[in-house]
SETI-479691 format. One line per 3 residues: number of its first residue (from 1); their letters; for each residue x, y, z of N, C-alpha, C. Coordinates in nm, 3 decimals. Example, Ala and Ser with C-alpha at 12.3 -4.5 7.8 and 13.67 -1.06 7.14 Angstrom:
<atoms>
1	as	1.319/-0.569/0.780/1.230/-0.450/0.780/1.320/-0.330/0.780  1.285/-0.225/0.708/1.367/-0.106/0.714/1.290/0.003/0.787
</atoms>
This chain:
<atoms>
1	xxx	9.360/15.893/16.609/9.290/15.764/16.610/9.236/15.726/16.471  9.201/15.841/16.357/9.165/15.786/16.227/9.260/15.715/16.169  9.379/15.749/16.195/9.482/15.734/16.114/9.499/15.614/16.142
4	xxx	9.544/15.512/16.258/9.526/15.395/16.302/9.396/15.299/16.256  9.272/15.384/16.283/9.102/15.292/16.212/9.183/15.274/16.107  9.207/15.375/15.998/9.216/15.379/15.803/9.352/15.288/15.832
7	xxx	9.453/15.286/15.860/9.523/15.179/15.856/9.537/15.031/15.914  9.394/14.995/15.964/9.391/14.881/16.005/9.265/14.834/15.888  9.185/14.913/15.812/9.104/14.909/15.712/9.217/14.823/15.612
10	xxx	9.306/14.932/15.583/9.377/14.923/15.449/9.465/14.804/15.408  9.504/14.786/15.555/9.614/14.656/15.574/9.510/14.518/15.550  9.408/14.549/15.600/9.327/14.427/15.585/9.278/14.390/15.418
13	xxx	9.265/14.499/15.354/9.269/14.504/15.234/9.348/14.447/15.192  9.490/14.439/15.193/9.571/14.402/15.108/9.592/14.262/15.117  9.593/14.218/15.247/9.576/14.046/15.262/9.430/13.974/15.164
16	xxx	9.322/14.054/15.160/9.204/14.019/15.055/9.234/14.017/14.939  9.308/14.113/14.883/9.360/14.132/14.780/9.448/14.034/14.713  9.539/14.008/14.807/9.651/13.888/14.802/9.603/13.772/14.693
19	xxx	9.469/13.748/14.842/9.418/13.603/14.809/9.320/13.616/14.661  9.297/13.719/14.576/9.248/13.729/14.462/9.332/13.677/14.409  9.486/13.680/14.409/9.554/13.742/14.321/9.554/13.580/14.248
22	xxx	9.562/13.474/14.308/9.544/13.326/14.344/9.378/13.281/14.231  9.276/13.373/14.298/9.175/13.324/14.206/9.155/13.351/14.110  9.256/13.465/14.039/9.210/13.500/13.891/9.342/13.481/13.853
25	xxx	9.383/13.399/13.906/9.559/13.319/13.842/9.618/13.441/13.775  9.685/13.546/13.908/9.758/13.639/13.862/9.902/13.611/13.855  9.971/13.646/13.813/10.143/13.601/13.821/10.168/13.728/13.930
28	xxx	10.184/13.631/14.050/10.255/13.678/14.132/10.334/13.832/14.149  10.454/13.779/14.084/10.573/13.886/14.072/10.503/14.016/14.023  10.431/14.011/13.864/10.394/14.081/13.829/10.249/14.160/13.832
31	xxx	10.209/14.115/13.936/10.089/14.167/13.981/10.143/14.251/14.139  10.251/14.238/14.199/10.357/14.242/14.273/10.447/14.395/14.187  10.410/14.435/14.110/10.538/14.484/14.029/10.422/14.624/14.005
34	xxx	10.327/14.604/13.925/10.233/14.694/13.953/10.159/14.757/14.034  10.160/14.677/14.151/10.132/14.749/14.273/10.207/14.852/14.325  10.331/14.829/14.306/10.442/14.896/14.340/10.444/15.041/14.250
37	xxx	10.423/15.010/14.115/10.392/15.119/14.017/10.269/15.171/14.085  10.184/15.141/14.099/10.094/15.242/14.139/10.028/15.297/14.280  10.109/15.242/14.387/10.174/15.285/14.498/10.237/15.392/14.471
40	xxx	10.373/15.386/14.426/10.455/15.525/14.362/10.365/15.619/14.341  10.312/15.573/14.184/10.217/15.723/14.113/10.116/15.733/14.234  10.080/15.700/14.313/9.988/15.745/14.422/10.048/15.814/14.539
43	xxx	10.135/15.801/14.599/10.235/15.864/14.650/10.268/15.999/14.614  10.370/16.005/14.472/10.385/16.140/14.438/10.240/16.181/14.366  10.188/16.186/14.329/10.016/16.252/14.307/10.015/16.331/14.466
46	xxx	10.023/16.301/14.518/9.943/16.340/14.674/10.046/16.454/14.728  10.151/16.420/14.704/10.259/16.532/14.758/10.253/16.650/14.709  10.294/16.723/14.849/10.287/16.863/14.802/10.452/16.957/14.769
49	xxx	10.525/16.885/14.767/10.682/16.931/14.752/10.751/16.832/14.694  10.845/16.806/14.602/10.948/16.713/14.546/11.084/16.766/14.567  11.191/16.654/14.634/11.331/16.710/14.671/11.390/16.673/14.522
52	xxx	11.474/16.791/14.506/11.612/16.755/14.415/11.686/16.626/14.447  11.738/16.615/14.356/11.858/16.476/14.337/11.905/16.552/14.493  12.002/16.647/14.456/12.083/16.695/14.568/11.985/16.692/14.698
55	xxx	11.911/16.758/14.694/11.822/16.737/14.837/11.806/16.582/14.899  11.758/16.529/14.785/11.693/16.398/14.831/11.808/16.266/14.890  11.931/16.306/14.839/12.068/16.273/14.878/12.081/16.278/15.026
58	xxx	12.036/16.381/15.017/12.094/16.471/15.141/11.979/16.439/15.252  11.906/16.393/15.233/11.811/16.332/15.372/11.860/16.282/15.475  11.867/16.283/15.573/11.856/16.230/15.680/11.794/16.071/15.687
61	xxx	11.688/16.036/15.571/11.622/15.914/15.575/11.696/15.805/15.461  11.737/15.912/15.361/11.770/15.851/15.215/11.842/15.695/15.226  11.954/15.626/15.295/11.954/15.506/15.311/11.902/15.441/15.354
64	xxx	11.841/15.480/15.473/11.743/15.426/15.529/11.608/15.383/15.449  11.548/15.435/15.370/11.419/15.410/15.254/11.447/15.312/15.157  11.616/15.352/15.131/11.630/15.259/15.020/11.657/15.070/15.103
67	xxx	11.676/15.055/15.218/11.712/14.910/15.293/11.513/14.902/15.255  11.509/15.008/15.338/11.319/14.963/15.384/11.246/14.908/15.248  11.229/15.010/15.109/11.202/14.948/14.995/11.238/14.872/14.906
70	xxx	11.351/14.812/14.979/11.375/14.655/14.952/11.278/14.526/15.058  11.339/14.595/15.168/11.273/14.493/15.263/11.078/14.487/15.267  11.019/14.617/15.172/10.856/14.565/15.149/10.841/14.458/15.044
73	xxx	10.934/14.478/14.960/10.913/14.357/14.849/10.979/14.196/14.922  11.030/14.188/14.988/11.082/14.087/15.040/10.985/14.054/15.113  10.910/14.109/15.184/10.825/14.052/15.306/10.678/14.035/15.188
76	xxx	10.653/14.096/15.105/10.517/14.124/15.005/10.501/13.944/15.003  10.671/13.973/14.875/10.666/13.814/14.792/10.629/13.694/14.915  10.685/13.668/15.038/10.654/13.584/15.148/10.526/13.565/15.133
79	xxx	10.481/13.715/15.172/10.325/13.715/15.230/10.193/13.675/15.093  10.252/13.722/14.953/10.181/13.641/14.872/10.176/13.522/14.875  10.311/13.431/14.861/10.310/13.288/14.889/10.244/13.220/15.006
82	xxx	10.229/13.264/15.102/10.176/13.207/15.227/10.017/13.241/15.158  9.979/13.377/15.149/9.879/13.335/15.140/9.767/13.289/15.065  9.830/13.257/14.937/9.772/13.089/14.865/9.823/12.995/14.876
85	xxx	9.920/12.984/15.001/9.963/12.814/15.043/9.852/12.806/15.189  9.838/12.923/15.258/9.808/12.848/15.417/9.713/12.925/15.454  9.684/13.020/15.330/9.545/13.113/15.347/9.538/13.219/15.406
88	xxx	9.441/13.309/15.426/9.475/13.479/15.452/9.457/13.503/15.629  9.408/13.378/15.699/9.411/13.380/15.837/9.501/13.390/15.883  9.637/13.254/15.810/9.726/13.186/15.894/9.839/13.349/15.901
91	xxx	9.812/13.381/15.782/9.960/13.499/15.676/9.945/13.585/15.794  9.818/13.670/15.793/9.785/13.756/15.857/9.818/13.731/15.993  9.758/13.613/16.053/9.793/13.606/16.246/9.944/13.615/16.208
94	xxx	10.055/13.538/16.142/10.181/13.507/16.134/10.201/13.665/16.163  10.190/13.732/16.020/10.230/13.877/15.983/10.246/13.963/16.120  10.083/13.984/16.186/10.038/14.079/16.304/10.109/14.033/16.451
97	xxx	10.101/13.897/16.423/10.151/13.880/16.587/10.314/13.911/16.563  10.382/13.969/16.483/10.558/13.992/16.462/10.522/14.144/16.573  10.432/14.155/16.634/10.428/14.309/16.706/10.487/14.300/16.788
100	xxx	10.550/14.149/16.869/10.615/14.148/16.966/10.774/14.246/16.934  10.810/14.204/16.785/10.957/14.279/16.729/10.909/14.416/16.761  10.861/14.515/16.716/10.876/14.630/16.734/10.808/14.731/16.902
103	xxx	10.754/14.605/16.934/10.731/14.627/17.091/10.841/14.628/17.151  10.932/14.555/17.140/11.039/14.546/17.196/11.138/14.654/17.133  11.152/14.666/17.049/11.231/14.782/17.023/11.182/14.939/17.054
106	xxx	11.059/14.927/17.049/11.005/15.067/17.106/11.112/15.068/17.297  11.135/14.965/17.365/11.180/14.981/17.468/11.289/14.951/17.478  11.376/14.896/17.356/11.551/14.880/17.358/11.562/14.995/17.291
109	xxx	11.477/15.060/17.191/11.582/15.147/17.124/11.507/15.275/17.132  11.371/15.287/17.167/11.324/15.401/17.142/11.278/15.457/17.314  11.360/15.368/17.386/11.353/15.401/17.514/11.171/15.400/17.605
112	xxx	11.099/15.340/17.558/10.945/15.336/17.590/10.954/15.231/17.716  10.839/15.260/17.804/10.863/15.190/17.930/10.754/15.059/17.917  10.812/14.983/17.912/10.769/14.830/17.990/10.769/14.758/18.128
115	xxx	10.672/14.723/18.138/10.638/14.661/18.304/10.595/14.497/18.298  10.535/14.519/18.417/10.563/14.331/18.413/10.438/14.274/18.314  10.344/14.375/18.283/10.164/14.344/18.267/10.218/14.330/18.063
118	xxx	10.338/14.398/18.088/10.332/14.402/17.897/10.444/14.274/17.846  10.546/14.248/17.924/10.629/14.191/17.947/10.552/14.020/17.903  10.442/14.032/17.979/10.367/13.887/18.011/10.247/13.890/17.845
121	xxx	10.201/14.010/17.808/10.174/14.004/17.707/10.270/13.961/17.602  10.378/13.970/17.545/10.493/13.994/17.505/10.526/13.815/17.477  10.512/13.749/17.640/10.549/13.601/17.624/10.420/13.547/17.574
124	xxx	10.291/13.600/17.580/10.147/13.533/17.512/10.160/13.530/17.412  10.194/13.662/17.332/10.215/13.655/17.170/10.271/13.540/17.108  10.401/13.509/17.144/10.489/13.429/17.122/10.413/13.283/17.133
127	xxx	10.352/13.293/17.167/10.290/13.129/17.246/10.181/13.130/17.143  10.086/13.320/17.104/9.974/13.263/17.036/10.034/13.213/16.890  10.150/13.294/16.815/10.212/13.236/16.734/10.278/13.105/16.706
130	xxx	10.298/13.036/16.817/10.361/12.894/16.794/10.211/12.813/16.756  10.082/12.862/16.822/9.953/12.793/16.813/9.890/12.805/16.670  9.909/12.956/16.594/9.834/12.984/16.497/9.870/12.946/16.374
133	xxx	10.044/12.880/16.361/10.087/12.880/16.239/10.066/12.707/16.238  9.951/12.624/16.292/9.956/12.504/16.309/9.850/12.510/16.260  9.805/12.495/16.092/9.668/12.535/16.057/9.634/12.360/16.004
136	xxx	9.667/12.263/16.025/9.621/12.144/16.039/9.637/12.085/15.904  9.723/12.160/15.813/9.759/12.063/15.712/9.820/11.929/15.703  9.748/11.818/15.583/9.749/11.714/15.643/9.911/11.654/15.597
139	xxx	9.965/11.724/15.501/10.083/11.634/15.398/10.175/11.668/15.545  10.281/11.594/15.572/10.374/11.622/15.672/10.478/11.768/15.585  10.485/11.677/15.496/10.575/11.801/15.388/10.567/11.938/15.366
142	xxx	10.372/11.933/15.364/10.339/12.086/15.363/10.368/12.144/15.502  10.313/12.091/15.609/10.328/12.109/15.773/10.443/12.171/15.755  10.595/12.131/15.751/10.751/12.142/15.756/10.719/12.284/15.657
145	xxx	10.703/12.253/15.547/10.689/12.421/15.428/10.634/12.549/15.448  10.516/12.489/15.454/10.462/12.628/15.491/10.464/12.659/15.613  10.387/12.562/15.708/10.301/12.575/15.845/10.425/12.671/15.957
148	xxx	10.538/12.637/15.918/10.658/12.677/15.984/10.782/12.767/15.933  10.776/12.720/15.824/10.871/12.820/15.743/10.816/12.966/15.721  10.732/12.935/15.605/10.693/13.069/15.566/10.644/13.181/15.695
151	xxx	10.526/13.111/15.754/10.472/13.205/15.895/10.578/13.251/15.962  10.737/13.169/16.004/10.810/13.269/16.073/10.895/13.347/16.024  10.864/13.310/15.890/10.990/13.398/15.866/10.878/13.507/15.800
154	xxx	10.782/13.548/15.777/10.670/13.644/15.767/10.668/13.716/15.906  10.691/13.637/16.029/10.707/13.722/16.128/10.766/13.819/16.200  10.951/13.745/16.171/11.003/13.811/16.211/11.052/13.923/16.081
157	xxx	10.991/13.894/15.952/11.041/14.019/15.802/10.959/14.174/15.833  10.807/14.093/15.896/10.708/14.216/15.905/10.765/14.262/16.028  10.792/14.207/16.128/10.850/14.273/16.255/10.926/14.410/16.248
160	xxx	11.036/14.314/16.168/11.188/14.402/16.070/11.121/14.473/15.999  11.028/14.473/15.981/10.990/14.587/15.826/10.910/14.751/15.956  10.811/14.725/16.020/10.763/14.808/16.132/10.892/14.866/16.182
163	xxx	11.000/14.802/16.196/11.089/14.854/16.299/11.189/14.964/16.186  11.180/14.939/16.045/11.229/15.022/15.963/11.160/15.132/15.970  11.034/15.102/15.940/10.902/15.232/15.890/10.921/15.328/16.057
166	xxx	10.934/15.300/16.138/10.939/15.387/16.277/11.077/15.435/16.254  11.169/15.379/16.249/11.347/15.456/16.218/11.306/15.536/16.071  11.271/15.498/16.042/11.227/15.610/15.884/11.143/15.750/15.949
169	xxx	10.998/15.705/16.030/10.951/15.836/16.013/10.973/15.961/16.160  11.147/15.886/16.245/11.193/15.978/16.357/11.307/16.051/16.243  11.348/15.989/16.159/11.444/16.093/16.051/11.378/16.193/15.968
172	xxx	11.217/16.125/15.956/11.139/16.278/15.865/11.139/16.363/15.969  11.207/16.432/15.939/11.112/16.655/15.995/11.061/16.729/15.969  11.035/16.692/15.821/10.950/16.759/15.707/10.803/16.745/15.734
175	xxx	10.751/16.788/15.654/10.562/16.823/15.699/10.518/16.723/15.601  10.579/16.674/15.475/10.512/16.637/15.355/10.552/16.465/15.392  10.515/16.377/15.440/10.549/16.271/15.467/10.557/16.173/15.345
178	xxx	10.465/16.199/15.275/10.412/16.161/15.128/10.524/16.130/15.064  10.615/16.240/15.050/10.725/16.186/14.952/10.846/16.112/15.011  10.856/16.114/15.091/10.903/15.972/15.177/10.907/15.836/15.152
181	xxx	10.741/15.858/15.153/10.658/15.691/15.180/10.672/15.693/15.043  10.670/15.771/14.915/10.659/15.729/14.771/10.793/15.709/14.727  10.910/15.808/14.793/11.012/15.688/14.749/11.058/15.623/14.807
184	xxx	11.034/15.558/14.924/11.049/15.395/14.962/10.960/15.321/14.865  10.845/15.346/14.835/10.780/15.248/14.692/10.850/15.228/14.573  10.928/15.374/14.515/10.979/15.357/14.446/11.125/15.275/14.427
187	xxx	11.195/15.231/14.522/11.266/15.210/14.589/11.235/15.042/14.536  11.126/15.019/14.589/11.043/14.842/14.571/11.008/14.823/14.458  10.935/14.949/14.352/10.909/14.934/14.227/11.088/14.890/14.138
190	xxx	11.146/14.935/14.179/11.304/14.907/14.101/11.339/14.773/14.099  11.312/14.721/14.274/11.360/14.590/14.286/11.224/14.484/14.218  11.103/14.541/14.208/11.076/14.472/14.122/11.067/14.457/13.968
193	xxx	11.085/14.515/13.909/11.074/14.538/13.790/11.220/14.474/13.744  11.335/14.452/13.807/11.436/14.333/13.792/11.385/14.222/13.841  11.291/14.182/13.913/11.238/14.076/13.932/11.157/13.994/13.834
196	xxx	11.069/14.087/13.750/11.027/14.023/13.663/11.083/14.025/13.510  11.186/14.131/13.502/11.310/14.105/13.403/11.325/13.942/13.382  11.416/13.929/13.530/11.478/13.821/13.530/11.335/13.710/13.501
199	xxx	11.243/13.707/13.539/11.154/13.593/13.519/11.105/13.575/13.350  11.097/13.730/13.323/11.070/13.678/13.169/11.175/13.633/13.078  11.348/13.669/13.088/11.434/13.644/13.036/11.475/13.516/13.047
202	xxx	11.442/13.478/13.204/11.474/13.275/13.151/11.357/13.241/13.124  11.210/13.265/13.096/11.137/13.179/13.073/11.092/13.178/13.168  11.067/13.194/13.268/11.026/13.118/13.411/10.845/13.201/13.392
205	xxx	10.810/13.307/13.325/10.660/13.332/13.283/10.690/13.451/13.157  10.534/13.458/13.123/10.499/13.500/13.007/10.468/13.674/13.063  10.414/13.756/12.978/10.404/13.889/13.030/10.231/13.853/13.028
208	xxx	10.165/13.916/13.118/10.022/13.899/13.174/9.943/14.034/13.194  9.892/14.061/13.094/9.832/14.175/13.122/9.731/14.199/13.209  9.628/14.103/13.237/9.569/14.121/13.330/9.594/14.134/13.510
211	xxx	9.713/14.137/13.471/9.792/14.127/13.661/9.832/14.316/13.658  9.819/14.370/13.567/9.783/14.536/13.583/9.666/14.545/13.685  9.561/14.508/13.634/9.468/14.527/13.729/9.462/14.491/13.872
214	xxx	9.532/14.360/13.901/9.547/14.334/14.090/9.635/14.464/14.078  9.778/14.466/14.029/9.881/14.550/14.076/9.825/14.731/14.113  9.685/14.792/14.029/9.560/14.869/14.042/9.535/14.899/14.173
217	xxx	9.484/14.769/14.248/9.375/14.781/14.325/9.445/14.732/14.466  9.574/14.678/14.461/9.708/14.669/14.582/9.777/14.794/14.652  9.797/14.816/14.486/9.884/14.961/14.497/9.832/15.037/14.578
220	xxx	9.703/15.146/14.551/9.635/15.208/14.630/9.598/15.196/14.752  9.524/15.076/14.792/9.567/15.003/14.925/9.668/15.031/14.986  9.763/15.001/14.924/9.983/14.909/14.969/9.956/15.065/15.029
223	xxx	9.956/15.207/14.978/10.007/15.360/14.978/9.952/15.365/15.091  9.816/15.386/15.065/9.758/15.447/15.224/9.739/15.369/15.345  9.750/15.231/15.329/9.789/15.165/15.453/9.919/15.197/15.499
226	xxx	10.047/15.177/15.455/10.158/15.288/15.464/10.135/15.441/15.523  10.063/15.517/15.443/10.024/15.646/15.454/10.023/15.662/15.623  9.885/15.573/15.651/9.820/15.600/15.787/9.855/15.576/15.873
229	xxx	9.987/15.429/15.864/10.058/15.359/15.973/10.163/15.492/16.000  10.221/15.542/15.913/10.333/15.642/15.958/10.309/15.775/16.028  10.188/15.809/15.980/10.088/15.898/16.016/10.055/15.861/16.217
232	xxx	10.020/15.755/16.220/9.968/15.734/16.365/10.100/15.684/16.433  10.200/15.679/16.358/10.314/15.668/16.463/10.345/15.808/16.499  10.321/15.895/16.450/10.358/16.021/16.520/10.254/16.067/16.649
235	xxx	10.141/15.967/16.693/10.033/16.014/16.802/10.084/15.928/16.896  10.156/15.792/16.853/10.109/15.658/16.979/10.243/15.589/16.971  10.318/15.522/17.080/10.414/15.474/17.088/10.389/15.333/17.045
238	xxx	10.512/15.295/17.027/10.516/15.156/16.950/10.414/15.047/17.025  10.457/14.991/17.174/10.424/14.955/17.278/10.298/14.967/17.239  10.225/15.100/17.179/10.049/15.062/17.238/9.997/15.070/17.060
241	xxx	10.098/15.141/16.958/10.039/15.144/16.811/10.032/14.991/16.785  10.109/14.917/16.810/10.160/14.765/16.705/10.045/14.662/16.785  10.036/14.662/16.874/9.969/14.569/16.911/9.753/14.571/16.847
244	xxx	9.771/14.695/16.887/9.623/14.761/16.853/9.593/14.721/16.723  9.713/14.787/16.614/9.704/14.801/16.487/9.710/14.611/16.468  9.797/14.535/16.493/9.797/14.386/16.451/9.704/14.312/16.453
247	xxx	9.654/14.321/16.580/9.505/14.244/16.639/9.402/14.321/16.554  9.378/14.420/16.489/9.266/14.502/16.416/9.283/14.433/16.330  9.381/14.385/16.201/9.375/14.380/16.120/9.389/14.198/16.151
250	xxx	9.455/14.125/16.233/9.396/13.962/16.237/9.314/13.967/16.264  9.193/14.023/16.340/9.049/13.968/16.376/8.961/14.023/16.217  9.011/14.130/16.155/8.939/14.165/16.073/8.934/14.024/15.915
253	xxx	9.135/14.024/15.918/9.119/13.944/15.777/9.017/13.790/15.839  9.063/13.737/15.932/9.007/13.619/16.024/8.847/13.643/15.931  8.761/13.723/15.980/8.638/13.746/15.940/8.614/13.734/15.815
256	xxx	8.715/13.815/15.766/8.705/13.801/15.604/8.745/13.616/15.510  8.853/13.619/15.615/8.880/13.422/15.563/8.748/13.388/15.552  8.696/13.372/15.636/8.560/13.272/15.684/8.408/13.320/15.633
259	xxx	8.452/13.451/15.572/8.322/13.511/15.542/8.317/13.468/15.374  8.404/13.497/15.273/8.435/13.535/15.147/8.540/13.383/15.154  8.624/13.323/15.179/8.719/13.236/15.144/8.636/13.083/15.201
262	xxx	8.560/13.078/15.290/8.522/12.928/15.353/8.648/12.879/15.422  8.759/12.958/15.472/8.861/12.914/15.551/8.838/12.854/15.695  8.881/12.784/15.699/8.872/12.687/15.863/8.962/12.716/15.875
265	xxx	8.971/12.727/16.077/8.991/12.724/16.179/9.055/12.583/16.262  9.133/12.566/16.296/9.168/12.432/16.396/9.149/12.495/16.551  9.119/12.394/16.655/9.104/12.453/16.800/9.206/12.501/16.829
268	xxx	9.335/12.470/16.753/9.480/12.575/16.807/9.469/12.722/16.759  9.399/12.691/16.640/9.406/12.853/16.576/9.326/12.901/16.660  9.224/12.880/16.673/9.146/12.979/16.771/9.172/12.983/16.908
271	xxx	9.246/12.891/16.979/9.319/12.874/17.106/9.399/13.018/17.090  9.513/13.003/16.988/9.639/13.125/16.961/9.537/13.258/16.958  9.424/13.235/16.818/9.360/13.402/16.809/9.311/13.486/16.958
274	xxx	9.252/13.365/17.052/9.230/13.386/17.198/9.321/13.473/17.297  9.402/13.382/17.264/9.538/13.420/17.357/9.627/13.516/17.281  9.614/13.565/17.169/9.669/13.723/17.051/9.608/13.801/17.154
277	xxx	9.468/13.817/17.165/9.311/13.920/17.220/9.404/13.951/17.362  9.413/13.820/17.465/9.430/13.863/17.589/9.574/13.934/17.588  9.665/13.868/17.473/9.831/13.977/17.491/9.786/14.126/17.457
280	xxx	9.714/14.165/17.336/9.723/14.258/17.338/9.635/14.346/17.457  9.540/14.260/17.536/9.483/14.323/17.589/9.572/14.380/17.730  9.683/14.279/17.746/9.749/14.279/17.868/9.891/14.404/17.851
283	xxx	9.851/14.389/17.661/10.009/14.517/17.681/9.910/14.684/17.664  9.808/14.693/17.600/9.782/14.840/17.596/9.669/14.885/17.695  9.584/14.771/17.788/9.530/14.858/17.869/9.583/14.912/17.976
286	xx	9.584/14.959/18.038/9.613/15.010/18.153/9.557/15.013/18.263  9.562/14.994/18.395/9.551/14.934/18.552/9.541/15.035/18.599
</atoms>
């Protein structure tokens, strides 16, 4: 159960973090690029064993890490953009309610049992997500951009991304999980660091030293929220980890919007956050 608390802490962190990255006009990519660097060096620091080339080849996980640490930087860059377009509520409900994806695969692929009580949670989600990504922007243009684009496709990337990190940690058998999770970072540190190649070579930005420091204070975060999620998938099945863990971390950033950001609420958003509470409540308690 710590392992789930510290990773619903950590995750919430990183959506706070996000939305700094916005107020001290960090460049994106490269505040994005250092995180990743120091994710890695935090990762291997912590490990207690390093595989050979040949070993590490030879994993059981090794393609698998390398799809996954592509697909964190793909879902990151989304989730930065959303959340200095539509704010750290909308990113976050978008992000957490994708639990329906790996709920469902816990019972197509990982064989976990579903009944009618989770089933009906399952169709709430879906419903609180059509409600939450309607955050009342007024341009029609933005509505079409963000309000709909970005949130689903944040939904179903983070979905896809959970459903990697669980196929990743049934291929570890090893004790040291650590070096796993550090090279899937490293994995994301590669793809970014051509990312901001390419941005400084056409021009598209300048090099920013102060985006070391977000990339600092992400990184560490990015690791052990990782750390703890992979960690508590080995206690709790998908079915009852994803939902718990999603709703922890939307009611938490939610608090944090409104506490630290002055973010509003529309009666749909809080209609959807309502109806998030009762899905998850309808898929992990028990009768």
């Amino acid at each position: 159960m710590i392992f789930l608390i510290l990773a619903i802490a950590f995750s919430s962190g990183i959506f706070v973090t996000m939305r700094f990255f916005e107020r001290f006009d960090l460049d994106n990519h490269q505040a994005l690029m250092w995180n990743y660097v120091f994710a890695t060096a935090t990762g291997f620091l912590i490990c207690r064993h390093f595989d050979t080339v040949p070993e590490l080849v030879g994993e059981s996980w090794f393609g698998l890490a390398i799809l996954t640490g592509f697909w964190f930087i793909f879902t990151y860059l989304l989730m930065t953009t959303s959340t200095q377009t539509s704010g750290i509520t909308i990113t976050s409900l978008s992000s957490k309610l994708s639990v329906v994806l790996p709920t469902m695969a816990g019972v197509l692929i990982f064989h976990e049992k579903l009944n009618v009580k989770v089933s009906i949670g399952i169709v709430l989600a879906l419903v609180a997500l059509v409600l939450v990504v309607d955050s009342g922007i007024k341009s029609p243009a933005e509505r079409r951009k963000t309000n709909w684009v970005l949130p689903v496709l944040i939904f179903f990337g983070t979905g896809t991304g959970d459903i990697l990190m669980k196929l990743n940690e049934q291929r570890d058998t090893g004790d040291d999980m650590g070096f796993m999770i550090a090279f899937i970072y490293l994995i994301a540190m590669l793809f970014s660091i051509l990312l901001v190649a390419h941005d400084l070579l056409r021009g598209k930005s300048k090099w920013q030293s102060k985006s070391i420091l977000g990339g600092v204070s992400l990184g560490v975060i990015n690791f052990f929220s990782t750390f703890c999620i992979f960690h508590a998938m080995r206690y709790f099945s998908n079915v009852i980890l994803f939902p718990i863990y999603n709703i922890g971390v939307v009611c938490i950033t939610a608090l944090i919007g409104w506490l630290l950001f002055k973010e509003k609420l529309t009666k749909k958003n809080y209609l959807g956050l309502a109806i998030a509470i009762i899905a998850v409540v309808l898929i992990t308690v028990k009768l």
